[in-house]
Backbone of each chain as ProteinMPNN parsed JSONL, in Angstrom:
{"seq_chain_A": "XXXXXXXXXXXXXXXXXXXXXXXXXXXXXXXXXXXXXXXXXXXXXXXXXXXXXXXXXXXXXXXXXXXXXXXXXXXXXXXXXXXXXXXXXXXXXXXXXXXXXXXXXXXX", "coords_chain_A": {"N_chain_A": [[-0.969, -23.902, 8.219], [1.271, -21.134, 9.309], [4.107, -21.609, 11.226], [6.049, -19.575, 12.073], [6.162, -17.066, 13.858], [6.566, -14.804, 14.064], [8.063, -11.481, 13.555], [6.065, -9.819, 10.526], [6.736, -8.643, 7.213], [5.228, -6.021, 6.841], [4.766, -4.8, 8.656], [7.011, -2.875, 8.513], [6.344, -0.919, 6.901], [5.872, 2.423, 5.878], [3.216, 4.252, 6.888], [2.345, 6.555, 6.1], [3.623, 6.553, 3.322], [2.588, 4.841, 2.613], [-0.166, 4.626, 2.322], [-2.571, 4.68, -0.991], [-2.964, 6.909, -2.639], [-0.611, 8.574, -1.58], [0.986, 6.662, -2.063], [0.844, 6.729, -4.54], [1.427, 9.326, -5.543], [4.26, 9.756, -4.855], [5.184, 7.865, -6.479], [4.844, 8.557, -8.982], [6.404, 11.428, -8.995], [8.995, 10.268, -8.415], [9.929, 8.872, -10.655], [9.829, 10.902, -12.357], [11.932, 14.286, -12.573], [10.502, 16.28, -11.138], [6.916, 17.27, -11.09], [3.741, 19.168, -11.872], [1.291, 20.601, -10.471], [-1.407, 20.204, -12.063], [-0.919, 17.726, -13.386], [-0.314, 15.69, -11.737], [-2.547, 15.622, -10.325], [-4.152, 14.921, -13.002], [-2.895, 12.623, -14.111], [-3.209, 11.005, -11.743], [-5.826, 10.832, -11.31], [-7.538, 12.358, -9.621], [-9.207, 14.42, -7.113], [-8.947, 18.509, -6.612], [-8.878, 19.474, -3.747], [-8.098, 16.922, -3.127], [-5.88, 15.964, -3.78], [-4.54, 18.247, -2.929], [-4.495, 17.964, 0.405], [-3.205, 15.181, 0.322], [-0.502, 15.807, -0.192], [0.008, 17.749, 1.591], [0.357, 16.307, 3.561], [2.846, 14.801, 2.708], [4.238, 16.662, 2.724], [4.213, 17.6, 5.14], [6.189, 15.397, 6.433], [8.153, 15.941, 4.987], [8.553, 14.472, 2.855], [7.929, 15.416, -0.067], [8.633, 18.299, -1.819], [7.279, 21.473, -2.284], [7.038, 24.093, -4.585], [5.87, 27.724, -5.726], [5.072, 29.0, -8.843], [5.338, 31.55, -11.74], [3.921, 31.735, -14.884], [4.075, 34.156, -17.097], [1.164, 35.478, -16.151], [-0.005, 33.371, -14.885], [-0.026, 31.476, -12.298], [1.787, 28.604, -11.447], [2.015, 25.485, -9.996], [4.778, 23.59, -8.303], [5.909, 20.577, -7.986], [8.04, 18.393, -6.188], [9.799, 14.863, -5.456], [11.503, 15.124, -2.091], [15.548, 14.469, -0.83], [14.993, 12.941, 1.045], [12.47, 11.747, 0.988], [12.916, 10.627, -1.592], [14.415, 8.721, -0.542], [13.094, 7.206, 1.085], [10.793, 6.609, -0.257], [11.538, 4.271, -1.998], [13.002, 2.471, -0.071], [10.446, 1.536, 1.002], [9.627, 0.441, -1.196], [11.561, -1.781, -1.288], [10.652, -3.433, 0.774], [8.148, -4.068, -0.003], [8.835, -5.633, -2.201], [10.074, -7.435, -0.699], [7.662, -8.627, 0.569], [6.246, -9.616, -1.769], [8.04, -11.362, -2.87], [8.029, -13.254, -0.844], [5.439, -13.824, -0.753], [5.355, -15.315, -2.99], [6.98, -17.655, -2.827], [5.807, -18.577, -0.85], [2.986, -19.8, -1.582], [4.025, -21.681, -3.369]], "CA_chain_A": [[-0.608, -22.768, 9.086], [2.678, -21.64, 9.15], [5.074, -22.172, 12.286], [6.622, -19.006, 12.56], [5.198, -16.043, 14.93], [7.999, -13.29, 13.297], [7.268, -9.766, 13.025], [5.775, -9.616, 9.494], [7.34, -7.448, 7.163], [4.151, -4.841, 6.274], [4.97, -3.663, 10.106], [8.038, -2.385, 8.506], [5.94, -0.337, 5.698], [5.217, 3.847, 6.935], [1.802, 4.297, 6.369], [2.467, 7.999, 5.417], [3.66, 6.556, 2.327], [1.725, 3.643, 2.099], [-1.86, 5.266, 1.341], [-2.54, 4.968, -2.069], [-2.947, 8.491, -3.361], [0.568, 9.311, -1.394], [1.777, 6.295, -2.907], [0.883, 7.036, -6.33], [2.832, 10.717, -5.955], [5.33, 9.503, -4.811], [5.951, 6.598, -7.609], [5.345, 10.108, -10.299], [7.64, 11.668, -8.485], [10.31, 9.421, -8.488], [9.739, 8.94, -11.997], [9.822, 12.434, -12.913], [12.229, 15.289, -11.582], [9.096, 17.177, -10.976], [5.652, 17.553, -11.504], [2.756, 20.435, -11.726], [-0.169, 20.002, -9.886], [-2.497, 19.846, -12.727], [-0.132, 16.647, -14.104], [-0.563, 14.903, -10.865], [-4.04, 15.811, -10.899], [-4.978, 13.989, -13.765], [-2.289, 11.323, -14.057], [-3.507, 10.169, -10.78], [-7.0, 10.745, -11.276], [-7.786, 13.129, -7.818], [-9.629, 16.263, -7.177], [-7.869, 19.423, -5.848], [-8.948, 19.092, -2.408], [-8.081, 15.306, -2.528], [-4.386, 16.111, -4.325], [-3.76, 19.077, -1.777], [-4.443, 17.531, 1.037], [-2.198, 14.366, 0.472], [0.337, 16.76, -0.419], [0.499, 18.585, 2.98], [0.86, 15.263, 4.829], [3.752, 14.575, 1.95], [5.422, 18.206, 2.718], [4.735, 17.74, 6.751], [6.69, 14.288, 6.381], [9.732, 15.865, 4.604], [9.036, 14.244, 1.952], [8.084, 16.452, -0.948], [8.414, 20.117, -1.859], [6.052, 22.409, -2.951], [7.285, 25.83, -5.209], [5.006, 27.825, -6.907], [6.117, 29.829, -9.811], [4.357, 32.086, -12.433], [4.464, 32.141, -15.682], [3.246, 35.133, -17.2], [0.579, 35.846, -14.839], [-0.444, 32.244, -14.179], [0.781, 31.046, -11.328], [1.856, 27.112, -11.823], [2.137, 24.741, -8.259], [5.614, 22.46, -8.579], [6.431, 19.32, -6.946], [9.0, 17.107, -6.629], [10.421, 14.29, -4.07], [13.184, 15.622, -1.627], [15.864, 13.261, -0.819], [14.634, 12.336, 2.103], [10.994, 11.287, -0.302], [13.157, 9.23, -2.517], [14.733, 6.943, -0.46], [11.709, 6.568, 2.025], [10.25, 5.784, -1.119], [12.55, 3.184, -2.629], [12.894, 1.538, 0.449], [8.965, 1.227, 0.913], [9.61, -0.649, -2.288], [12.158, -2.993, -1.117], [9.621, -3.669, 1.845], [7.067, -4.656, -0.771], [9.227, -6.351, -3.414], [10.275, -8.609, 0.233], [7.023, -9.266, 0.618], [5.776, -10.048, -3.092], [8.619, -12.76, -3.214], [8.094, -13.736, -0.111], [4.309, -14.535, -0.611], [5.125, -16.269, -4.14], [7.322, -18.619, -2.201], [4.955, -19.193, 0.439], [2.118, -20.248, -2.66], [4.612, -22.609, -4.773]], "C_chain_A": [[0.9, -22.701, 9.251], [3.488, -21.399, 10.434], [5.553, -20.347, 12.991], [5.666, -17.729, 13.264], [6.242, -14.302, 14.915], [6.915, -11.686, 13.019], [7.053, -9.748, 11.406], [5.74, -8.407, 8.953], [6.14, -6.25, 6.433], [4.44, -4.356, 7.49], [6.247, -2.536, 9.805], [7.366, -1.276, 7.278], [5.303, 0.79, 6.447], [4.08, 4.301, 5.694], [1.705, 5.733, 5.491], [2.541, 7.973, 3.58], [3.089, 5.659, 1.347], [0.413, 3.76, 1.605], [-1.433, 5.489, -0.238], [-2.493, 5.751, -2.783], [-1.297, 8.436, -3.095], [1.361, 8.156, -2.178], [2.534, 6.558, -4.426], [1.81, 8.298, -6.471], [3.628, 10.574, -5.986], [6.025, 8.332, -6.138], [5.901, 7.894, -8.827], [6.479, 10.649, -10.229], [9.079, 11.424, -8.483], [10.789, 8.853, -9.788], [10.541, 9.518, -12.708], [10.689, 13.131, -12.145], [11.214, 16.123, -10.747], [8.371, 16.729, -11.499], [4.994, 18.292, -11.083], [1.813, 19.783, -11.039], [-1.206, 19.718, -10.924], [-2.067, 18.216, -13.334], [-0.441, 15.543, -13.021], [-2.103, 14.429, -10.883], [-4.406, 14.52, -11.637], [-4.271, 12.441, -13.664], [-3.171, 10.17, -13.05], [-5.162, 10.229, -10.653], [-8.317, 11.168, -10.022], [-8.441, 14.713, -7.93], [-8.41, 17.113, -6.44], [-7.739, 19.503, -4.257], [-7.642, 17.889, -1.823], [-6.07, 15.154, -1.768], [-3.822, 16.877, -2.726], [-3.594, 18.156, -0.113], [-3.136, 16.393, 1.51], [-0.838, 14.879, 0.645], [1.227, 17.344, 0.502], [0.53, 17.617, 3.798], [2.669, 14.875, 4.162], [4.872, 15.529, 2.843], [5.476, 17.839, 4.395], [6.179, 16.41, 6.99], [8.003, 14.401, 6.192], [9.793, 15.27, 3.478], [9.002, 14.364, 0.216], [8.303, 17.764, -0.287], [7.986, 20.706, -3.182], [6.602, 23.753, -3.203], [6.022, 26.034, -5.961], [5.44, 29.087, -7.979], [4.826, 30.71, -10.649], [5.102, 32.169, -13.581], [3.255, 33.049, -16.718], [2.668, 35.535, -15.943], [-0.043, 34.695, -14.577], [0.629, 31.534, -14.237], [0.797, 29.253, -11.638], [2.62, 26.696, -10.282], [3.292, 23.689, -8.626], [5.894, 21.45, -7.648], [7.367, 18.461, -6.784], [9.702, 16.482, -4.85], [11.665, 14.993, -3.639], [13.491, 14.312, -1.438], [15.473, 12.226, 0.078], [13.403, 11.444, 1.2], [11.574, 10.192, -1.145], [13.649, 7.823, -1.732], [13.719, 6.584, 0.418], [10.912, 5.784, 0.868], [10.12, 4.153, -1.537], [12.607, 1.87, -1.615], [11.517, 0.7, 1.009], [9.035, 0.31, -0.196], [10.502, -1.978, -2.204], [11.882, -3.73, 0.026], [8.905, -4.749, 0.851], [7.387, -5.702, -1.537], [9.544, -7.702, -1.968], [8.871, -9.325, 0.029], [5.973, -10.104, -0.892], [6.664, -11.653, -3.115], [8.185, -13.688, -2.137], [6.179, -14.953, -0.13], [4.366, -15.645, -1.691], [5.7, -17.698, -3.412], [6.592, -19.344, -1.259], [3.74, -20.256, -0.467], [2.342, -21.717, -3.389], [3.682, -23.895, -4.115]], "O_chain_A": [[1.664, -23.663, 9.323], [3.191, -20.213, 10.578], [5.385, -20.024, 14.167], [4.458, -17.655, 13.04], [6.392, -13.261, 15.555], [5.856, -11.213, 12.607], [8.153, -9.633, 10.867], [5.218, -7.394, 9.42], [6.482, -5.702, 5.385], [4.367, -3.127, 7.455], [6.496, -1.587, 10.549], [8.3, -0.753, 6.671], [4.484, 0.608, 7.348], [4.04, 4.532, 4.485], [1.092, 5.889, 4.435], [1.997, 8.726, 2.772], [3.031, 5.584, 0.12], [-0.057, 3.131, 0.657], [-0.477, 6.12, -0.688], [-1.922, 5.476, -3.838], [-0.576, 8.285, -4.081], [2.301, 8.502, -2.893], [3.608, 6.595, -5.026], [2.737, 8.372, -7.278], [4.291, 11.012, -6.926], [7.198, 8.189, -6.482], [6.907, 8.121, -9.499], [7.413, 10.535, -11.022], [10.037, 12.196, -8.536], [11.932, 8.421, -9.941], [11.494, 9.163, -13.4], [10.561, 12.895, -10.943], [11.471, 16.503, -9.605], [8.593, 15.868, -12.35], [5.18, 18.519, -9.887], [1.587, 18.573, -11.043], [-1.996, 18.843, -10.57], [-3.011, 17.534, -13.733], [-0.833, 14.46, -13.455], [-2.655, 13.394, -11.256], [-4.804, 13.45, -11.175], [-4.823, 11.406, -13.291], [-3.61, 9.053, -13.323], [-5.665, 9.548, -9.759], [-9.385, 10.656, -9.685], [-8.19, 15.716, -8.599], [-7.376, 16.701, -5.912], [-6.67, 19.58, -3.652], [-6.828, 17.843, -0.901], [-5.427, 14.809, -0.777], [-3.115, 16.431, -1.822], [-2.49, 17.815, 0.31], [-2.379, 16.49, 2.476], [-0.093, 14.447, 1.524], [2.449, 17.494, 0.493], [0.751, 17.951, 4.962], [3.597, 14.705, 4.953], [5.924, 15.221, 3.403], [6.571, 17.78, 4.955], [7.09, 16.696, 7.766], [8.892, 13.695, 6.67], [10.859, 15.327, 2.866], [9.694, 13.734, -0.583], [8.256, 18.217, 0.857], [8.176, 20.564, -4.39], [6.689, 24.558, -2.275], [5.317, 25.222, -6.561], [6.168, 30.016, -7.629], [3.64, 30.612, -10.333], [6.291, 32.469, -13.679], [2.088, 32.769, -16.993], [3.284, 35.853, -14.926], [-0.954, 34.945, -13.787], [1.506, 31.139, -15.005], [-0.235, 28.723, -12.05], [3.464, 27.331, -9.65], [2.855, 22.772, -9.321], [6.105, 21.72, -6.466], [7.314, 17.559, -7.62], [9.953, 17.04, -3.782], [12.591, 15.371, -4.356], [12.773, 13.322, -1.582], [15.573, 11.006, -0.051], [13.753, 10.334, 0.799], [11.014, 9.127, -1.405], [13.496, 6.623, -1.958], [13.501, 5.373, 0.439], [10.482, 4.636, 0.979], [9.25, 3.284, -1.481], [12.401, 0.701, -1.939], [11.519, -0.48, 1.36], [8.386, -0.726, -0.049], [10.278, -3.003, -2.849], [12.667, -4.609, 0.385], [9.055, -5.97, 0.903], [6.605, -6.638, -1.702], [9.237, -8.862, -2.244], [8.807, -10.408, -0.552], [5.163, -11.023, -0.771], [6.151, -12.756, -3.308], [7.967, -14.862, -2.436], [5.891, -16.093, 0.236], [3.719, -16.686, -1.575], [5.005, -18.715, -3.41], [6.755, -20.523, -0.946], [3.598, -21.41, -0.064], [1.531, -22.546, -3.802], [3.648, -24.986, -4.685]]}, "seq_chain_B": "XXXXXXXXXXXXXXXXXXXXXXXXXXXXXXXXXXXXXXXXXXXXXXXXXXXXXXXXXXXXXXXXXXXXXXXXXXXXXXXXXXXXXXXXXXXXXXXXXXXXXXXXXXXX", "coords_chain_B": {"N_chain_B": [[10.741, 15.536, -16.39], [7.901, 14.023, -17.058], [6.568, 12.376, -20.474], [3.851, 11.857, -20.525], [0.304, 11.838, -20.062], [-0.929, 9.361, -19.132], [-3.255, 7.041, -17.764], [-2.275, 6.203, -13.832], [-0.483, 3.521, -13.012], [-1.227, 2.723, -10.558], [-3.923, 3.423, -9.815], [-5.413, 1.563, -10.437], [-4.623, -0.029, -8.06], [-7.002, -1.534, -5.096], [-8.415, 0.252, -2.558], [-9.637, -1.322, -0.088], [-7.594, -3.414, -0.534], [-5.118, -2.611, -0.582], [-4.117, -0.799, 2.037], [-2.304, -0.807, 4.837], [-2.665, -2.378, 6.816], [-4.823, -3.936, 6.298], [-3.59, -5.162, 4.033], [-1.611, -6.935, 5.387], [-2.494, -8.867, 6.828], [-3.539, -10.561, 4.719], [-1.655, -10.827, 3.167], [-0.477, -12.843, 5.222], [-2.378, -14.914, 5.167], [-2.436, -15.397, 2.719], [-0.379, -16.813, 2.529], [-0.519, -18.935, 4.713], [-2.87, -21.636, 5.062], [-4.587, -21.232, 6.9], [-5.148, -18.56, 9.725], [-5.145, -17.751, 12.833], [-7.045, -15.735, 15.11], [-5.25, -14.877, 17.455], [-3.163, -15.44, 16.431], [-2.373, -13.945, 14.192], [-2.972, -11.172, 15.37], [-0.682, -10.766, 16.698], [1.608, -11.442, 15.129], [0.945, -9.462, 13.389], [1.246, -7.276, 14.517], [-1.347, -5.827, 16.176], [-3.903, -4.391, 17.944], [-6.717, -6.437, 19.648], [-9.149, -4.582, 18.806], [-8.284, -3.49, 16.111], [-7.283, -5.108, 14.544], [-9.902, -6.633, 14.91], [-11.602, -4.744, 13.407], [-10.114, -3.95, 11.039], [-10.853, -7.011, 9.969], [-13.344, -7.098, 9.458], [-14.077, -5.29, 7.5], [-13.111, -6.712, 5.527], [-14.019, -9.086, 5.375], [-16.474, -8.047, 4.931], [-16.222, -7.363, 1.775], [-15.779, -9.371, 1.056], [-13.404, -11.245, 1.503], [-12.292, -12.553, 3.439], [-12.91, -15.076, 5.453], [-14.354, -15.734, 8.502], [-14.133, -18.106, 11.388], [-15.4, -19.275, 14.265], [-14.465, -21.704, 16.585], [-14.476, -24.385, 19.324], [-11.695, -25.383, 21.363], [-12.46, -28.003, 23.545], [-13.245, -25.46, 26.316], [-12.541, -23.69, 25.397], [-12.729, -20.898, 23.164], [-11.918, -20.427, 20.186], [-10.644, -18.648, 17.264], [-10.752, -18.943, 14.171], [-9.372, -17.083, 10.829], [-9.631, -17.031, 7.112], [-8.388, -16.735, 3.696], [-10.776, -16.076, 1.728], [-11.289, -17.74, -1.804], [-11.859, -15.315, -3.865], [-10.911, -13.251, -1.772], [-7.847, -14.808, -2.842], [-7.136, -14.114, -4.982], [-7.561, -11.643, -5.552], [-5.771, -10.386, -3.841], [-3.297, -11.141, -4.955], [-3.876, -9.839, -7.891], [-3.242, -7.531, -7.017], [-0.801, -7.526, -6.266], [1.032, -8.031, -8.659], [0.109, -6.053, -9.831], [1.398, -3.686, -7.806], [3.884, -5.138, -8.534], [4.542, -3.808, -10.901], [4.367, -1.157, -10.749], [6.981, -0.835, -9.258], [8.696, -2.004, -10.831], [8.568, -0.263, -13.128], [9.227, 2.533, -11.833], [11.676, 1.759, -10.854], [13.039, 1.7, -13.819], [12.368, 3.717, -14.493], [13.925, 5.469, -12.408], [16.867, 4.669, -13.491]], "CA_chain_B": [[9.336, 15.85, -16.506], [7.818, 12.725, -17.877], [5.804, 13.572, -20.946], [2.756, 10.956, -21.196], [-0.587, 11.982, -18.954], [-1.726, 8.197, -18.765], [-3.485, 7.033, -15.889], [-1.073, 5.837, -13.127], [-1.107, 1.682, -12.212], [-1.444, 3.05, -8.382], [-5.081, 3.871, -9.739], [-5.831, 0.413, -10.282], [-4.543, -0.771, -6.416], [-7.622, -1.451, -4.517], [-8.244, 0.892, -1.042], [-9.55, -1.947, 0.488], [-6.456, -4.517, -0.03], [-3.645, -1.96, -0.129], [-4.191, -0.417, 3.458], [-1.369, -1.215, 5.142], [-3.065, -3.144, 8.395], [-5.447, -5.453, 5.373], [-2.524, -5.75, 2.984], [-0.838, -7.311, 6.117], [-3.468, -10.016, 6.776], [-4.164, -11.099, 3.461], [-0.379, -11.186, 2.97], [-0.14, -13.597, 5.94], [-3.786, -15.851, 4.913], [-1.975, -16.076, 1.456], [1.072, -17.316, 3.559], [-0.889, -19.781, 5.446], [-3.894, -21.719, 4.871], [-5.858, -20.409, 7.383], [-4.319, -18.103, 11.011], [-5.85, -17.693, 14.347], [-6.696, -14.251, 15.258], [-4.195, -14.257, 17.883], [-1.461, -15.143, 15.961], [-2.624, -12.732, 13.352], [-2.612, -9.974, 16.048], [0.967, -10.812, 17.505], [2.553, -11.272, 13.75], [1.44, -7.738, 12.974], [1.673, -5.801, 15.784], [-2.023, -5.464, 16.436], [-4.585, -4.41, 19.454], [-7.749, -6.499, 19.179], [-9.925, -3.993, 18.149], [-7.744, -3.091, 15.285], [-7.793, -6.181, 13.881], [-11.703, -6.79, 14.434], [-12.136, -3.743, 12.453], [-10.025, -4.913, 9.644], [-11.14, -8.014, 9.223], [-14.724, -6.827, 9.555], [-14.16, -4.69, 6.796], [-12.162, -7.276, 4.694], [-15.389, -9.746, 5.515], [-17.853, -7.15, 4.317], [-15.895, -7.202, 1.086], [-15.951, -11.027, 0.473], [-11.991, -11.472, 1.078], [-11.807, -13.33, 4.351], [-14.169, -15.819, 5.645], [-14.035, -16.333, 9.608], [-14.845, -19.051, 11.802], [-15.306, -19.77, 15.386], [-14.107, -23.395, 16.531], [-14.244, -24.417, 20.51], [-11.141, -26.384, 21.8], [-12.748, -27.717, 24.793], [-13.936, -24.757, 26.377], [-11.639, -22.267, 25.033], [-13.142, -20.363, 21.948], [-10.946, -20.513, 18.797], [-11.456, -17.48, 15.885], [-9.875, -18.954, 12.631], [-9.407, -16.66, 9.581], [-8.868, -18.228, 5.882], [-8.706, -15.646, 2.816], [-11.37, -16.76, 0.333], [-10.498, -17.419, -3.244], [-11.761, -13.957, -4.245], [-9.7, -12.455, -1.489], [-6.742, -14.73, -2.802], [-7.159, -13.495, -6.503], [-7.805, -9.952, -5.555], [-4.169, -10.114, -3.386], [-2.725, -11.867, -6.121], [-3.769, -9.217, -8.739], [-2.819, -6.414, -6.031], [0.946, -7.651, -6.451], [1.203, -7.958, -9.937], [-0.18, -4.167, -9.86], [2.594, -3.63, -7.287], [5.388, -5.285, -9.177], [4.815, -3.141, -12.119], [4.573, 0.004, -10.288], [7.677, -1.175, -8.882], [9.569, -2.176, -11.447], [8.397, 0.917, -13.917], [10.21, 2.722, -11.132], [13.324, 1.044, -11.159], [13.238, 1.86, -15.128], [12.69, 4.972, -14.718], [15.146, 5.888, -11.886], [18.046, 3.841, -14.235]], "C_chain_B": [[8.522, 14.373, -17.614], [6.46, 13.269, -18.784], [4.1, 12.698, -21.106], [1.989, 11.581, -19.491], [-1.458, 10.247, -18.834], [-1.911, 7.656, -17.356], [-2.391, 5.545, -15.622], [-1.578, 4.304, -12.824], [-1.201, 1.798, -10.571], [-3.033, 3.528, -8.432], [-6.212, 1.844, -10.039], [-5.602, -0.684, -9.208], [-6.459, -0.492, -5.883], [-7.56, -0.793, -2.867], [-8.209, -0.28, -0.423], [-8.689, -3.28, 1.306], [-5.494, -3.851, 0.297], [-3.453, -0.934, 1.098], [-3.469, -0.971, 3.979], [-1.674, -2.837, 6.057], [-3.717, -4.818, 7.344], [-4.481, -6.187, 4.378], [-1.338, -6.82, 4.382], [-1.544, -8.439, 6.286], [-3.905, -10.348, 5.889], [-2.846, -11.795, 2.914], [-0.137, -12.876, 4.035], [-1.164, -14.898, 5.422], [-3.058, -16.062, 3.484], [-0.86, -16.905, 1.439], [0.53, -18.748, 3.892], [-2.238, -20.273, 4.838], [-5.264, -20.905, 5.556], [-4.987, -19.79, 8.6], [-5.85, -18.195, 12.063], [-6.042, -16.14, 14.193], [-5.556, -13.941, 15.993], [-2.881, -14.574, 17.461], [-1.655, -14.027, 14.789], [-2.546, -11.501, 13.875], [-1.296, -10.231, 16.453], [1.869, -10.776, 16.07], [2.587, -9.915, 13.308], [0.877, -6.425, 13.725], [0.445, -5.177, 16.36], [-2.933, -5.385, 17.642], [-5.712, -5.549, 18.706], [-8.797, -5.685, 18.798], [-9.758, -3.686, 16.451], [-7.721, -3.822, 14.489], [-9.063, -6.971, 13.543], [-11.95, -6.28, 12.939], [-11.935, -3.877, 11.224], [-10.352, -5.736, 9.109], [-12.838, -7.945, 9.071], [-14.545, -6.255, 7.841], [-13.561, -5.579, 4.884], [-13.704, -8.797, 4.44], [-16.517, -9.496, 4.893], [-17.124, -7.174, 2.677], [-15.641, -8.709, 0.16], [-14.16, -11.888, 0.425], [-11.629, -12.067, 1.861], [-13.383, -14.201, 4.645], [-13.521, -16.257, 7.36], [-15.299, -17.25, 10.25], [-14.622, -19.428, 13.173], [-15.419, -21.028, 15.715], [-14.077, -23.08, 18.354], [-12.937, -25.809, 20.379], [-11.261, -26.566, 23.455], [-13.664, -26.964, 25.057], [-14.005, -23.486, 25.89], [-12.422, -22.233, 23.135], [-11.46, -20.222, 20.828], [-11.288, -19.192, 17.686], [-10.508, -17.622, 15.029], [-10.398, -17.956, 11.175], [-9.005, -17.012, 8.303], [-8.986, -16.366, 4.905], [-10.057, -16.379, 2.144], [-11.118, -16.691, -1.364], [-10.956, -16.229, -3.713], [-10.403, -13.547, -3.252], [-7.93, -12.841, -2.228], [-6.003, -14.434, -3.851], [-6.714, -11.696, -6.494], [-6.212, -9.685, -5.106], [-3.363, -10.25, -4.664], [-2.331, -10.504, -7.423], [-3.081, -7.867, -8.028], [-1.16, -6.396, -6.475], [1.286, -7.341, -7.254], [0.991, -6.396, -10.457], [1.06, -3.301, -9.409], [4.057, -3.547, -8.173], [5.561, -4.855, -10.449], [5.044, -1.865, -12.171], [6.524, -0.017, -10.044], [9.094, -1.42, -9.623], [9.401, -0.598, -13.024], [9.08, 2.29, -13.022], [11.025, 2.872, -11.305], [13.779, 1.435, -12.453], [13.733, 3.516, -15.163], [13.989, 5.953, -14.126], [16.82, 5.59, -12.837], [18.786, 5.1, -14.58]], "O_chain_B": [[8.816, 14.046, -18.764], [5.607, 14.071, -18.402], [3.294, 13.153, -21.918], [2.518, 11.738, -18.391], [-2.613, 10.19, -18.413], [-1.243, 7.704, -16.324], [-1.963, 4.604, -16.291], [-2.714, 3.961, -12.496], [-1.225, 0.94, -9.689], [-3.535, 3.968, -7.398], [-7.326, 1.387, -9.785], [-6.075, -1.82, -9.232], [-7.087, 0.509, -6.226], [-6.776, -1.267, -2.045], [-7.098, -0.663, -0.058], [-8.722, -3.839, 2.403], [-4.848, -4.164, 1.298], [-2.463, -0.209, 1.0], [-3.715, -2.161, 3.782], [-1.128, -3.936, 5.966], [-3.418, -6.009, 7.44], [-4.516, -7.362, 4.011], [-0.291, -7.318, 3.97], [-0.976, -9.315, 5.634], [-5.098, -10.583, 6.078], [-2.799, -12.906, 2.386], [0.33, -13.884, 3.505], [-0.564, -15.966, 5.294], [-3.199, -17.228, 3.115], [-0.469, -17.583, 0.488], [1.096, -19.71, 3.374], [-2.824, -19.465, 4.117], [-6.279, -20.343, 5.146], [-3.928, -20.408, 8.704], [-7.022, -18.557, 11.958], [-5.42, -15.424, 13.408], [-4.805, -13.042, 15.615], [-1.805, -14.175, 17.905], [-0.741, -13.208, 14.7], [-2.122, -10.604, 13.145], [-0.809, -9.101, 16.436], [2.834, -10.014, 16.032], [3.568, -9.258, 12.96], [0.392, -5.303, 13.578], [0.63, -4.149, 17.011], [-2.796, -6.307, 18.446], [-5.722, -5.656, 17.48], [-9.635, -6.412, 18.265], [-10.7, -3.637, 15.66], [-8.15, -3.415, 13.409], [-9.343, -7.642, 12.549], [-12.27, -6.83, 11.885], [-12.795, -3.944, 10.346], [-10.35, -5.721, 7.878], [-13.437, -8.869, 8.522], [-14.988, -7.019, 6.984], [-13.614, -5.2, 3.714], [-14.109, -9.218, 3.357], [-17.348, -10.274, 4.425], [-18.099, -6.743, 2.062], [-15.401, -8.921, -1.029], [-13.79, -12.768, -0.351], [-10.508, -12.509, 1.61], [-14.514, -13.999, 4.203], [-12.495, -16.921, 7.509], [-16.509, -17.308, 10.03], [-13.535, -19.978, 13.352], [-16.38, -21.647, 15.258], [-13.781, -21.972, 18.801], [-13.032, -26.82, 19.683], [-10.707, -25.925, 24.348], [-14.779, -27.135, 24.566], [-14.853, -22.594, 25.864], [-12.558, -23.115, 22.287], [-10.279, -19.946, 21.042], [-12.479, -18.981, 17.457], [-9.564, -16.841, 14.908], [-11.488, -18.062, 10.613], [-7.831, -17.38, 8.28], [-9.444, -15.293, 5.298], [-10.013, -17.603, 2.271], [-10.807, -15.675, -1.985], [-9.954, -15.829, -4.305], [-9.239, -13.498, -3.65], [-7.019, -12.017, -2.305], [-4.775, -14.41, -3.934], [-5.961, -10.941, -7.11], [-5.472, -8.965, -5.776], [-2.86, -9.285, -5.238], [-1.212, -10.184, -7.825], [-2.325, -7.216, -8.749], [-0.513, -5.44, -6.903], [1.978, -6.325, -7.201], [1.639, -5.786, -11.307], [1.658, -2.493, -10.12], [4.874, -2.66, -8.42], [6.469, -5.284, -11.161], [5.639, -1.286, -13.081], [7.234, 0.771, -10.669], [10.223, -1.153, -9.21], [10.376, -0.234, -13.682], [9.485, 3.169, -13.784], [11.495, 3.875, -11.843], [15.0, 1.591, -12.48], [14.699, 4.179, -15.54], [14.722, 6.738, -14.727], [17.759, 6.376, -12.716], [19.847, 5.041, -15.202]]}, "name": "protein", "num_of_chains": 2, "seq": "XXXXXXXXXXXXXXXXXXXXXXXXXXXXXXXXXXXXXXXXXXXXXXXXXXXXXXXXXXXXXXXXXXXXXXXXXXXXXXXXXXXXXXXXXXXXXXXXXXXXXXXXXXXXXXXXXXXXXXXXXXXXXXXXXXXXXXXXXXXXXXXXXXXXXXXXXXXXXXXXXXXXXXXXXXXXXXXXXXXXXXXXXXXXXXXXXXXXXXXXXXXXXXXXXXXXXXXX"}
């Protein structure tokens, strides 16, 4: 058992971005300048419901945005992280990468 | 626009470990041999119910194994991971640190 009684750092991880679906957009995202909704879609392996949904917690958050464009006469849904989205992101990842080392060390 | 539709490594995270609240107690049980509940609720910030619920759910899934101990008269409630749960974390990371670092590549 270990000694210390410290705020453990997953308290420091926002759940908004921590669900797996929103994760996964967000790691495309950050990837990619953009992405379509049908690209997300499949990449990530989500119905339209599932996608939209996550989406509009994403957009309430600040941290995508949603255009939709047409070409020809079909209409195409775009996405991409704002800045605010990337570094919430990024630093969600230097949350995680703490705690990845942190558990290997704890293991040795 | 990234041009490959292959499925995303955020489709191979498990719901059940990567939830912020279970990825937090599994993190800590991979930390420690075994915790208390109440230091497991005070490390990450939890009510008791909140933590029941998780570890109920983390129990039903074969990833923790709890155990009530009396010291005295005072009730004890130790939690351990079990080697599934400490495999399943294990592979969770490694999922993580590829997301993570495929990322990092890409942002470059």
């Amino acid at each position: 058992m270990i000694s210390t009684s410290a705020e453990h750092p997953t308290r420091r991880l926002d759940d908004v971005i921590h669900q797996r679906v929103r994760f996964g957009i967000l790691a495309v995202l950050t990837e990619a300048d953009r992405a379509d909704f049908q690209f997300l879609k499949e990449r990530l392996g989500l119905t339209d419901g599932n996608l939209s949904r996550h989406l509009q917690v994403l957009a309430e958050a600040g941290f995508v945005a949603v255009t939709k464009t047409f070409e020809g006469r079909r209409p195409r849904t775009w996405v991409r992280a704002t800045s605010t989205g990337r570094s919430g992101f990024n630093n969600h990842l230097v949350a995680l990468q703490e705690i990845i080392d942190q558990t290997k060390a704890g293991t040795k």
